[in-house]
NUTOR-829860 format. One record per residue (C-alpha): residue in three letters; y, z, x. Coordinates in steps of 0.02 Angstrom, whole numbers, padded with zeros to 5 digits, always signed. Layout:
REM NUTOR-829860
ALAYZX ...
REM end
This chain:
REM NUTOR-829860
UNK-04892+02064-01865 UNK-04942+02047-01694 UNK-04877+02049-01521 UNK-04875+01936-01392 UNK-04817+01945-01199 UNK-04706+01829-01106 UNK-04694+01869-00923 UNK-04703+02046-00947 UNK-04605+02103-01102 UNK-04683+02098-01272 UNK-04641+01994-01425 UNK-04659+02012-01600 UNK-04743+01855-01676 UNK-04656+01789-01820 UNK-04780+01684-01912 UNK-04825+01756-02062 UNK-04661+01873-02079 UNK-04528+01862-02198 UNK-04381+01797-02106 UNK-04199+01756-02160 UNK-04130+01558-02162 UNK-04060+01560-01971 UNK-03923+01461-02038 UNK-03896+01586-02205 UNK-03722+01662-02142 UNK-03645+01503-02088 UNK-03694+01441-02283 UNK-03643+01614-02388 UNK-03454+01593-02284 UNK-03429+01421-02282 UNK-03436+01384-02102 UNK-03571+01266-02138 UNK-03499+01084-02193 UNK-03588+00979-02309 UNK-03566+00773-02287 UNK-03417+00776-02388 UNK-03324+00911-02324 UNK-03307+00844-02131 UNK-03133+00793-02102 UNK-03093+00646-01993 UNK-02940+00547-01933 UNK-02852+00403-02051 UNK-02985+00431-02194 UNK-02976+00338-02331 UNK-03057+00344-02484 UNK-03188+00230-02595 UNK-03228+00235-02784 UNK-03361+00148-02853 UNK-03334+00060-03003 UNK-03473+00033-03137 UNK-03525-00093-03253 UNK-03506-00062-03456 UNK-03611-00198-03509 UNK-03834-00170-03484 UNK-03856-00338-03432 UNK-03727-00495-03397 UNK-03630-00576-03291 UNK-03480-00526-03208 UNK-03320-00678-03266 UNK-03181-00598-03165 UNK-03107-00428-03074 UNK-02932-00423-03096 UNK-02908-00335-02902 UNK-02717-00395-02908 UNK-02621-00269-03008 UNK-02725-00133-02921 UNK-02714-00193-02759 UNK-02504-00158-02807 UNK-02563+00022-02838 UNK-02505+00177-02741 UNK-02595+00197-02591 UNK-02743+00054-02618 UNK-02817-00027-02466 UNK-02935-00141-02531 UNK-03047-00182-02679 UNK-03214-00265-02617 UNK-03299-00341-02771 UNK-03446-00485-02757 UNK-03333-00622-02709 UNK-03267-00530-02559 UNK-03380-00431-02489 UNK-03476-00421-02319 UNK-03671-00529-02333 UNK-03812-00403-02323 UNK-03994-00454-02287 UNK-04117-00371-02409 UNK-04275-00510-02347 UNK-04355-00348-02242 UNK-04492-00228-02297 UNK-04422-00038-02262 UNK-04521+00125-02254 UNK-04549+00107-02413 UNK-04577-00067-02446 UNK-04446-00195-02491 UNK-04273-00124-02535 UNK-04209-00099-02717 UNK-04067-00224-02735 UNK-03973-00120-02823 UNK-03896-00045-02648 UNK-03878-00218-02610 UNK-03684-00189-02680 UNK-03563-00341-02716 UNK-03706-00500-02675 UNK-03690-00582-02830 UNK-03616-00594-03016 UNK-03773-00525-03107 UNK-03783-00369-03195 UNK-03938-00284-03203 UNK-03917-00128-03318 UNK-03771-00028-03355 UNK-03697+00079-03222 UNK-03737-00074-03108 UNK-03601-00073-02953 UNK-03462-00205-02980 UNK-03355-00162-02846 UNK-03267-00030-02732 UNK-03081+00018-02724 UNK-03025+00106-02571 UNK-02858+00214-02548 UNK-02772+00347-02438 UNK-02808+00477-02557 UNK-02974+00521-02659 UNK-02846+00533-02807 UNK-02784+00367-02790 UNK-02961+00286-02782 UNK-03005+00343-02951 UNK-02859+00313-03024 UNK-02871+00139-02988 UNK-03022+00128-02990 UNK-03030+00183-03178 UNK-02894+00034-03215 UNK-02978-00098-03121 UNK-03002-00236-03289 UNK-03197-00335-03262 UNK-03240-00455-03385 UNK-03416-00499-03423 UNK-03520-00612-03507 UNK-03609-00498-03597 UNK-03811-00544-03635 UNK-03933-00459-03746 UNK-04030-00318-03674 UNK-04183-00207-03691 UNK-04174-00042-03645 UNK-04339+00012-03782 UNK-04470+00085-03689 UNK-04654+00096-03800 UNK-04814+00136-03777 UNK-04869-00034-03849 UNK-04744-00142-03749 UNK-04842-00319-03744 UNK-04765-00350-03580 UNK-04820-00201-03463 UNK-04933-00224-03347 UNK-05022-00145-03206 UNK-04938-00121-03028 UNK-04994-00049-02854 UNK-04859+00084-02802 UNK-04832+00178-02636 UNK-04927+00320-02708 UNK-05091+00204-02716 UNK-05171+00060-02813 UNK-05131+00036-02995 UNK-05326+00064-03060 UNK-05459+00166-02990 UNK-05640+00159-03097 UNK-05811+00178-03086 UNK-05943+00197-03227 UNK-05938+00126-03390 UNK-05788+00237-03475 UNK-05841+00158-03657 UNK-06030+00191-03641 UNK-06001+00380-03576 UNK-05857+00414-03720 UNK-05992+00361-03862 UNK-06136+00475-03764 UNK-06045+00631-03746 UNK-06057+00799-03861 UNK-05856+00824-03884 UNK-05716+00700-03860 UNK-05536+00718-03820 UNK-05431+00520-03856 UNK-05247+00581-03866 UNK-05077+00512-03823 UNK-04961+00628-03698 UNK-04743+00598-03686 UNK-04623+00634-03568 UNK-04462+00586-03566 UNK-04329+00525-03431 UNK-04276+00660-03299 UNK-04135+00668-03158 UNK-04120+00746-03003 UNK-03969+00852-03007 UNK-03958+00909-02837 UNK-03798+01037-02815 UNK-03708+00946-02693 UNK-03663+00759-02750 UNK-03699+00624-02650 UNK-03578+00586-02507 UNK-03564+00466-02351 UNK-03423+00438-02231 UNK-03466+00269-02122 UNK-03346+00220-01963 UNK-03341+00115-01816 UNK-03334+00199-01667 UNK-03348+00110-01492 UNK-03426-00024-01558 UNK-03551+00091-01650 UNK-03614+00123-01817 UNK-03579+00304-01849 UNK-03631+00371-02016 UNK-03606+00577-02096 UNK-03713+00579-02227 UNK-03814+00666-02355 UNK-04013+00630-02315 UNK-04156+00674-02326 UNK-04220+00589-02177 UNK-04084+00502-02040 UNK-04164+00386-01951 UNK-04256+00319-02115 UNK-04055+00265-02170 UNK-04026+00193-01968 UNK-04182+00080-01989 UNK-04126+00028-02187 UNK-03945+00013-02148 UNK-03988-00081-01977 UNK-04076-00204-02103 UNK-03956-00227-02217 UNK-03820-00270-02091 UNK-03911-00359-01962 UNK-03897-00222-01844 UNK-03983-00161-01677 UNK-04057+00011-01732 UNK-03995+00091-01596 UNK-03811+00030-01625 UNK-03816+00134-01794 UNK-03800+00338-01787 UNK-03821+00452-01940 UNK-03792+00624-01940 UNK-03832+00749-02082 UNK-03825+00923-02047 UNK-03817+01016-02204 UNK-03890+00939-02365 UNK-03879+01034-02512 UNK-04035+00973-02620 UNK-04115+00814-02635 UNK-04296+00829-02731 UNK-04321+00622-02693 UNK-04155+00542-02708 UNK-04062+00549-02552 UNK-04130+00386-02480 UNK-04016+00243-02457 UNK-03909+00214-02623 UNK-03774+00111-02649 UNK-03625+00240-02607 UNK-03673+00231-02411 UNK-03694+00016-02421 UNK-03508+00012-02490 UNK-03447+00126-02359 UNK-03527+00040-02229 UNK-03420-00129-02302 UNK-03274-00032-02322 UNK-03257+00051-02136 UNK-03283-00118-02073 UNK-03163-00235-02170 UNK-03032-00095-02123 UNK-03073-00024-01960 UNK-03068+00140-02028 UNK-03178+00292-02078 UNK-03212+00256-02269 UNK-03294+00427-02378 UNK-03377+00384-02545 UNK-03440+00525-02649 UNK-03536+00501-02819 UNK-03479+00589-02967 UNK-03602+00689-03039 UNK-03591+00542-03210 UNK-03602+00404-03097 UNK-03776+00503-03003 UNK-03851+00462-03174 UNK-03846+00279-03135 UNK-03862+00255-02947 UNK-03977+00382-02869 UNK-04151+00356-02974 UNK-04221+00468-03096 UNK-04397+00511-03175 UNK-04455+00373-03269 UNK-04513+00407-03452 UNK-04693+00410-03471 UNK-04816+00382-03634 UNK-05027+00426-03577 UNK-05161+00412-03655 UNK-05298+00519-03598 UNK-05479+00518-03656 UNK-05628+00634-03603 UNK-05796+00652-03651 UNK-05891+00793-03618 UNK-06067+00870-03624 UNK-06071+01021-03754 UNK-06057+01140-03594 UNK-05891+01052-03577 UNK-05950+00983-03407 UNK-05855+00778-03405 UNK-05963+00624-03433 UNK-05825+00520-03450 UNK-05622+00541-03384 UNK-05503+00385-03435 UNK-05306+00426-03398 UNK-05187+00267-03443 UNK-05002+00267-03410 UNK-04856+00170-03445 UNK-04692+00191-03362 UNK-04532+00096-03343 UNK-04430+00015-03218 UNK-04289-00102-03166 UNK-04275-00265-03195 UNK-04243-00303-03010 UNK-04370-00172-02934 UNK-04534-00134-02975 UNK-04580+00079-02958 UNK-04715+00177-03032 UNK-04715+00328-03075 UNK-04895+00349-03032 UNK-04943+00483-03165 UNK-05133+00424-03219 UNK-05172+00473-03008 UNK-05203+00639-03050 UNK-05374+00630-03108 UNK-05407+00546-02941 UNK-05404+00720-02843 UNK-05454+00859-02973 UNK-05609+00801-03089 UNK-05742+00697-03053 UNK-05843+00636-03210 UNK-05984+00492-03215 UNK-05867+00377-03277 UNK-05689+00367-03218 UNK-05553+00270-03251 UNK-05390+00280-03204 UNK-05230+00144-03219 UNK-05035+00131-03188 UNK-04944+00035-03309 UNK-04762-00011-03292 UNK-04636-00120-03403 UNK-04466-00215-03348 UNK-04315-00158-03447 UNK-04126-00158-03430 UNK-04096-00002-03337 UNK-04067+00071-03173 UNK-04244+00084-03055 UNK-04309+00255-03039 UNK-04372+00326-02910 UNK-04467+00484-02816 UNK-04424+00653-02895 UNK-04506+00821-02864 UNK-04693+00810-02889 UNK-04676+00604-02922 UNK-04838+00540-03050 UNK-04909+00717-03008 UNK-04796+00844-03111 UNK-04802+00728-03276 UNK-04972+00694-03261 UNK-05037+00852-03238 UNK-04946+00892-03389 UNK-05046+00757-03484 UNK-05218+00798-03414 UNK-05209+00985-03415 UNK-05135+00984-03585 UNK-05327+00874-03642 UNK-05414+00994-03538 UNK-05353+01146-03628 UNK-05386+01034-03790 UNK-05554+01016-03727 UNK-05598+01193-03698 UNK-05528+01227-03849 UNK-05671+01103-03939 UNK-05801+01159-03838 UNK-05765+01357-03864 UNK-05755+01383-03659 UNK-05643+01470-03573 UNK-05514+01360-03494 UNK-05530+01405-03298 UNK-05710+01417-03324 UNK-05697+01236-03419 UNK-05645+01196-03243 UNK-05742+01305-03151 UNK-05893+01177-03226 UNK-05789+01027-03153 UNK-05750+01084-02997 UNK-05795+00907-02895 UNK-05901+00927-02705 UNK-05796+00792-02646 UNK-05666+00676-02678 UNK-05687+00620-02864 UNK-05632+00417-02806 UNK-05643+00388-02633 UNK-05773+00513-02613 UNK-05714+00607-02440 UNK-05753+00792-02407 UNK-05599+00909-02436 UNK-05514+00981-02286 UNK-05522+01110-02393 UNK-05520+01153-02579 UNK-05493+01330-02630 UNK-05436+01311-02818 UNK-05554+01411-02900 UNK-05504+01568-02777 UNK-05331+01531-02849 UNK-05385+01533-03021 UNK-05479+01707-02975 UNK-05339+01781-02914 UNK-05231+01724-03044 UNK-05316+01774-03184 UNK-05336+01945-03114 UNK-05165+01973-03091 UNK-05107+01909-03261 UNK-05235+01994-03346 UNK-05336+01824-03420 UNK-05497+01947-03449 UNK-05401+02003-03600 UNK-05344+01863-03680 UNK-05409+01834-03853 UNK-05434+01657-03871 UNK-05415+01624-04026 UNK-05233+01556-04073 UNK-05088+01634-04178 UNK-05161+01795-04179 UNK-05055+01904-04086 UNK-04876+01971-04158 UNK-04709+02066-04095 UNK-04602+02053-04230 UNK-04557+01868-04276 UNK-04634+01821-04122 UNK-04809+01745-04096 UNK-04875+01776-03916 UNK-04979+01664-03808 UNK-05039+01621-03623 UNK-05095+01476-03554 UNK-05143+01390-03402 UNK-05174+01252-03290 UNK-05231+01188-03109 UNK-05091+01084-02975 UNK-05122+01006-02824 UNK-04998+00896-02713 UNK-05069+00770-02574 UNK-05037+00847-02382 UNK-04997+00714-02269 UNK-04909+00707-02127 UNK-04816+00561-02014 UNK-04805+00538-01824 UNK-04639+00626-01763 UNK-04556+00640-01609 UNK-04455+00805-01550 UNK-04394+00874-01381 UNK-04381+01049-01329 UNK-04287+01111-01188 UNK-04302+01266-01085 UNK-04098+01308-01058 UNK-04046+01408-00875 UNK-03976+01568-00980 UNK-04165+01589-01049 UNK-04147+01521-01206 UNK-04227+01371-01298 UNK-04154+01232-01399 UNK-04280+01116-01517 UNK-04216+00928-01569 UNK-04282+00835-01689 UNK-04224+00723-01839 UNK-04299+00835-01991 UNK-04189+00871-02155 UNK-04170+01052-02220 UNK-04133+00995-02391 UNK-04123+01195-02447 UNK-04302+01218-02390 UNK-04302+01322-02258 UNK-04357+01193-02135 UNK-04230+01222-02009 UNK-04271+01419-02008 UNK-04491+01373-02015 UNK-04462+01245-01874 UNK-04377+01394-01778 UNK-04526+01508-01802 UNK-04649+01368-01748 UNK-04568+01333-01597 UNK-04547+01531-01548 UNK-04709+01582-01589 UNK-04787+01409-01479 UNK-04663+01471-01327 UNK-04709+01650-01357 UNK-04522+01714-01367 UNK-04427+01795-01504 UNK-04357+01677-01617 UNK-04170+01723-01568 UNK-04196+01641-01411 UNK-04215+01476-01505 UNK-04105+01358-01569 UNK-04149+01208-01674 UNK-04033+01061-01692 UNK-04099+00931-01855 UNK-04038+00801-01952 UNK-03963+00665-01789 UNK-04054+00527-01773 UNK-04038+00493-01591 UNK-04161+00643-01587 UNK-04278+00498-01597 UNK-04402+00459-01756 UNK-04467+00613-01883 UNK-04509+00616-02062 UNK-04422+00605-02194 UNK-04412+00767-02301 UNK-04524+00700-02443 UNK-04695+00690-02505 UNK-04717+00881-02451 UNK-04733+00815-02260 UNK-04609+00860-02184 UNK-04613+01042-02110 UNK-04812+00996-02073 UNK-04768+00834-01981 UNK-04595+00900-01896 UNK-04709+01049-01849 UNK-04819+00973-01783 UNK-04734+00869-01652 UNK-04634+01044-01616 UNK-04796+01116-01571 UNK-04826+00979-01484 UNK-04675+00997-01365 UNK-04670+01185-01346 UNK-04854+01174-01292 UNK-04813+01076-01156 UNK-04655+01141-01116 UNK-04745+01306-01079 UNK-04876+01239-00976 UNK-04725+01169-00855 UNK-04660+01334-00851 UNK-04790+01400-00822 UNK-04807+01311-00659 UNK-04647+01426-00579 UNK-04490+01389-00523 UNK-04305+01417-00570 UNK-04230+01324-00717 UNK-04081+01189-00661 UNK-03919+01188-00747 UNK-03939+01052-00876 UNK-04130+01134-00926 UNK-04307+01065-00912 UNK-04365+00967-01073 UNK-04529+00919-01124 UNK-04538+00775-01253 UNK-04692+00717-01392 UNK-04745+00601-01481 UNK-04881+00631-01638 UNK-04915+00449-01684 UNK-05088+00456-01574 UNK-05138+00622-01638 UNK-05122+00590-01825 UNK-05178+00432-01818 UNK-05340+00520-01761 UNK-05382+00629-01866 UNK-05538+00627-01983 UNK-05529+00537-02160 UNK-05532+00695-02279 UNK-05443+00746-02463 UNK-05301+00838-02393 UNK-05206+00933-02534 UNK-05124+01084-02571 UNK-05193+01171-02721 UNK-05133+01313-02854 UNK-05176+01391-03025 UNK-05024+01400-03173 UNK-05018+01542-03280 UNK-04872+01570-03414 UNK-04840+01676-03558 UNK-04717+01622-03708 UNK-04648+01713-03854 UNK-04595+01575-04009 UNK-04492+01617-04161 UNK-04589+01490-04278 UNK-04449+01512-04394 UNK-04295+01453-04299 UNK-04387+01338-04175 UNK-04358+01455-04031 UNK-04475+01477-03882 UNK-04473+01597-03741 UNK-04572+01605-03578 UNK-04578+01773-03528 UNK-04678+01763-03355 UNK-04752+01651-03238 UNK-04881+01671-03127 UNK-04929+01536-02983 UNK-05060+01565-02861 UNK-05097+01428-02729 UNK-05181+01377-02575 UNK-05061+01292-02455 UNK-05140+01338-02273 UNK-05025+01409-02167 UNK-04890+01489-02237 UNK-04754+01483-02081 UNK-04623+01586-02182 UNK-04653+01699-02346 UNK-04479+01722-02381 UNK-04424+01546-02404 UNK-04596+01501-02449 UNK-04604+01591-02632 UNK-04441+01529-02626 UNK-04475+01338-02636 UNK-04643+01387-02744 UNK-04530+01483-02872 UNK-04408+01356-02884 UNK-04536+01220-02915 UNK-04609+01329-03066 UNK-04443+01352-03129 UNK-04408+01171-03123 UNK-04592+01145-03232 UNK-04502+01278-03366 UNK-04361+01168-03369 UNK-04461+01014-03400 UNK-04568+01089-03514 UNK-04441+01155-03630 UNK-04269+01077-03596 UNK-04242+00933-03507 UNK-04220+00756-03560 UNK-04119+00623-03540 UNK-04083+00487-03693 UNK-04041+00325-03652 UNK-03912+00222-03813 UNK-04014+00090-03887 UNK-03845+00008-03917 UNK-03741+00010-03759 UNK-03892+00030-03633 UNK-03826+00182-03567 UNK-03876+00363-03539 UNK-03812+00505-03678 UNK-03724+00635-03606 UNK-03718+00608-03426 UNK-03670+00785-03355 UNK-03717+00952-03373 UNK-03658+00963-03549 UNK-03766+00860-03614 UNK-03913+00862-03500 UNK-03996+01014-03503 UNK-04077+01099-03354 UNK-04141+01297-03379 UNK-04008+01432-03363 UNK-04020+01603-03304 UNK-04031+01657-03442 UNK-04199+01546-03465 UNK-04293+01603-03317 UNK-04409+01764-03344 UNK-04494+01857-03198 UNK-04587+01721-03099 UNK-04709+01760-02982 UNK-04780+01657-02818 UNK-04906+01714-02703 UNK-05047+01622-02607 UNK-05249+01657-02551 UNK-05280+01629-02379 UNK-05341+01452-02359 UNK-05389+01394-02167 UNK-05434+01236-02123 UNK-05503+01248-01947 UNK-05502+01047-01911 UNK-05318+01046-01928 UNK-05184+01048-01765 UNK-05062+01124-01883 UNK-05140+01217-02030 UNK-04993+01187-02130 UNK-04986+01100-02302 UNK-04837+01075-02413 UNK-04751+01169-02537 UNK-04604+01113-02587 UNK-04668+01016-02754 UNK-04830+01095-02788 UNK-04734+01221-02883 UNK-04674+01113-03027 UNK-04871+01029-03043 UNK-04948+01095-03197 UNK-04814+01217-03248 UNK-04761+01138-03382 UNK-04949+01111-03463 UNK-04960+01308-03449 UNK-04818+01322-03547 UNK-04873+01181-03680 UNK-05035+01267-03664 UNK-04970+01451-03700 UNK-04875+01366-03841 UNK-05012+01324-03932 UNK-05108+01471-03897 UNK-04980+01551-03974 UNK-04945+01457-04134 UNK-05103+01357-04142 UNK-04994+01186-04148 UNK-05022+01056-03999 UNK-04864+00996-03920 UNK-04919+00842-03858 UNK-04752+00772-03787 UNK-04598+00876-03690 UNK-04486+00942-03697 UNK-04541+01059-03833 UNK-04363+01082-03924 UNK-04347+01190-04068 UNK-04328+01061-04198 UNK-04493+01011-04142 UNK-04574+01188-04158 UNK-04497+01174-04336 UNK-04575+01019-04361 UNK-04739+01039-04323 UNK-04744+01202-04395 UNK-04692+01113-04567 UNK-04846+00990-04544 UNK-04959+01101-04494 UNK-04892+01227-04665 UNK-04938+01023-04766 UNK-05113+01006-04686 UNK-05153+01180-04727 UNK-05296+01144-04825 UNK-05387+01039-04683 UNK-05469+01124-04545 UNK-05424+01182-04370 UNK-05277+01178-04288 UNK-05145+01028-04305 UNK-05066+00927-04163 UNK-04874+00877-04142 
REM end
């Protein structure tokens, strides 16, 4: 630590020193209220209510004998409901139109929202809700996702263009010395945040005011100003408290309908998701089939990288889950070639979720580059060591900076890689067969202008505004340490207010840009804040404030790779004769720049890794060929790791400055989950000497493969699966 003075008494500096969530007590004793706990006056009530057919039209709603229900206001279904716009382009592009709730009679997949009963009670919402008849004219659907669908094709997404290439990928495949060509799985994911999705919506002199569960306020004012033909600034959303997110805390379809509810009634309307109906309505992770092929010199140094994938989306709203872009930022070769395939089906549009193209493509690509190693007898991190690109592998920029390899380094000393026999299967305890395994992560660090105010209050203290998110990141608590340590006070002199959107414009929590751009424009405002104290003078009675704006200063900074890196180590146990596997440590090292907070920053790294354990061995979600829909929609039947699950995980950084940055900071909070799950595939093998090319890697899988790999025992070399 060190000290710094203001006036004459010194401070300790808090960067760089564990501190505890300011708002941890208020959240351990319940005084802090999530969206759906705020209680207002004459609240009633909504229920959505779903569709059961994939794909149809809607022939009637029978809203009569529930309108004669117990307590029901109103049942607003497609032929009654308020118009919304949806001919706008958002943040994000155009809007999904599955939030566009009640516009028409079509139904898009199953799950799709066919209308909204309203009552005094929660209680009496559901229950007639779950009696409202709907009769459909039910079509044919296709809900059969394939790697050789004859009707995908390629599609620019958010993240970037579909297809990146240069070189001639065939010509470098047939001239190199050892060849990986193999096909990579992953199946469909879902958020699962802990707190549900909830929004209350009321008028409120002649004002939009919503309470809501965000990730980013003033992204749902612009969207919902949109939909409803609204002046921005006639629209207010507060969200305070937000208890996870990980991507799918946008605008859904649960805040549209309460927007239509409050203002057919003239009353504060609250609609909360179940946790069943989340499967359908707030995105997911989109199922993905790759193909990767490298070619490599005998050295194992790449000639030729080619990384093809093929998601899924909507049949209303075209996403991609851009996994084939991570070859883009880690490996350069002479040929390149990399391309985003997606395919229209029947089902509900995914969307962002932790780590979104980068967590199950890094399992693909780090999975061939283990492969690879293994061919050419290198050692895996020095198989990457050889690889290790100068600049930008596409677009061909210098790296802001690029320390990797250090994390590697320090990784492997810490986990003890010198030792590692590589040979597979060989080592025993008991009926288990031990292996490790690795693999690199990176995650894009971007940031987007902000706005934020500080004030300088007349009893000494300090009170930061601004419209970030603390989705359970810590943000609130990092923003409070940027701002003290910028007005050179202790950070109990400083209050930060988030998550209003009159604060003015801020990032969205997403993308990993959040505390970097939110801290930035704090900086930005404390700095000059100071500088007007430091002129003299007393302090009047309603404060002096000091107000920025980042939009000039981003937009001038100097074209560079800007990433966040970090090495993946794991070790599993697997009991190749009931199937079982066991991860009993993780190890992630990474370079992030400036880490603001330690506490809460292993805490978000840790989490992420825990997540790529999950992923790797456990979750999956399986949609019914025959009905369209997803199979076990809860907790029973999706399965997310346990305590139980989770061995001693370990998170720690290098030091990793980047000198032409304001900020320094990079982000964290999904870098964690990139390439954790190809460590563990990798251990896996290392420990049985079976490839386990797609997740998660169940036991009946183990079984099988171990069976085929018992038939092919005659051939040589280790089997895949």
């Amino acid at each position: 630590m060190t000290t710094a003075t203001t006036g004459t008494a010194p401070v300790t500096r808090s960067h760089g020193t564990p501190h505890t969530r300011v708002e941890g007590l208020e959240k351990v004793t319940g005084e802090a209220r999530y969206s759906g706990d705020i209680p207002f006056a004459e609240l009633a009530h909504g229920w959505l209510v779903l569709s059961t057919v994939a794909r149809g039209r809607i022939r009637s709603v029978e809203t009569e004998p529930v309108l004669a229900m117990p307590g029901v206001l109103a049942v607003l279904h497609h032929g009654n409901a308020p118009h919304v716009d949806t001919d706008y382009t958002g943040m994000l592009g155009a809007p999904d139109p599955t939030i566009a709730v009640f516009q028409q009679d079509r139904v898009a997949h199953r799950g799709w929202p066919v209308a909204l009963v309203v009552a005094t009670t929660s209680e009496q919402a559901r229950e007639a809700a779950e009696a409202l008849v709907v009769h459909y004219d039910e079509e044919p659907h296709d809900v059969a996702f394939a790697a050789d669908r004859p009707d995908a094709y390629e599609h620019d997404g958010v993240q970037g263009p579909a297809v990146e290439e240069k070189g001639d990928l065939e010509s470098e495949l047939a001239a190199s010395a050892v060849v990986v060509d193999e096909e990579y799985t992953t199946p469909e994911e879902h958020h699962n945040p802990m707190e549900p999705h909830a929004a209350t919506a009321r008028w409120e002199g002649g004002r939009l005011e919503i309470v809501d569960s965000n990730q980013g306020s003033t992204w749902v004012v612009n969207e919902l100003a949109n939909l409803f033909s609204l002046d921005p600034s006639s629209v207010h959303v507060r969200s305070e408290h937000v208890g996870g997110a990980f991507g799918s805390k946008g605008v859904r379809a649960h805040q549209v309908a309460a927007v239509m509810a409050a203002t057919v009634l003239q009353r504060p309307v609250r609609v909360v998701l179940t946790r069943r109906q989340m499967f359908s309505l707030i995105g997911y992770r989109s199922p993905t089939t790759q193909r990767v092929r490298l070619g490599a010199d005998a050295e194992g140094r790449l000639r030729a990288l080619g990384h093809g994938s093929l998601s899924l989306t909507s049949s209303v709203h075209e996403f991609v889950e851009a996994s084939a872009a991570v070859g883009r930022v880690l490996y350069d070769a002479e040929a390149h070639h990399t391309a985003n395939r997606i395919v229209k089906l029947d089902v509900p549009t995914p969307t962002f979720m932790r780590a979104p193209g980068e967590a199950p493509g890094s399992f693909a690509l780090e999975s061939a580059l283990d492969e690879l190693a293994e061919k050419c007898g290198v050692d895996p991190i020095e198989l990457r060591a050889r690889n290790e690109p100068e600049a930008g592998p596409v677009s061909g920029l210098p790296f802001s900076s690029r320390n990797l390899l250090a994390c590697f380094q320090e990784g492997a000393r810490r986990f003890g890689w010198a030792d590692r026999d590589p040979r597979p299967g060989l080592r025993r305890e008991g009926r288990w067969l031990l292996g490790t395994g690795t693999a690199a992560a990176f995650f894009p660090s971007g940031a987007m202008p902000s706005t934020a105010a500080v004030t300088a209050e007349a009893d000494g203290t300090f009170t930061v505004r601004i419209t970030a998110s603390d989705i359970g990141t810590g943000a609130r608590t990092a923003l409070t340490l940027i701002a003290a340590e910028e007005l050179d006070v202790a950070p109990d002199r400083v209050r930060v207010r988030i998550g209003d959107s009159d604060f003015g414009q801020a990032m969205i929590a997403g993308g990993s840009a959040g505390t970097r751009s939110w801290g930035w424009a704090v900086t930005a405002a404390a700095r000059d804040l100071r500088e007007q104290l430091a002129l003299g003078g007393s302090i009047p009675p309603e404060g002096i404030t000091a107000r920025s704006d980042t939009a000039a200063a981003i937009g001038a900074l100097t074209a560079k790779e800007r990433h966040s890196f970090g090495a993946q180590f794991a070790e599993v146990a697997v009991d190749t004769s009931t199937g079982e596997v066991r991860v009993r440590r993780m190890l992630g090292i990474f370079a992030a720049g400036r880490i603001v907070n330690p506490l809460t920053a292993r805490s978000q790294l840790i989490g992420g890794m825990t997540w790529g354990l999950s992923m790797a061995l456990h979750e999956e979600a399986i949609r019914d060929a025959a009905s369209g829909a997803t199979v076990g929609a809860d907790f029973a039947g999706y399965h997310v790791a346990a305590n139980a699950d989770v061995p001693r995980i370990e998170a720690d950084w290098v030091d990793d400055p980047d000198p032409d940055d304001p900020v320094g900071i990079k982000g964290i909070g999904e870098i964690g989950i990139v390439g954790a799950a190809a460590a563990v595939a990798n251990a896996v093998w290392h420990a049985t000497g079976v490839r386990h090319r797609s997740l998660p890697i169940r036991p009946d899988r183990v079984l099988l493969a171990e069976a085929a790999a018992a038939d092919a025992a005659g051939a040589s070399g280790p089997q895949g699966a």
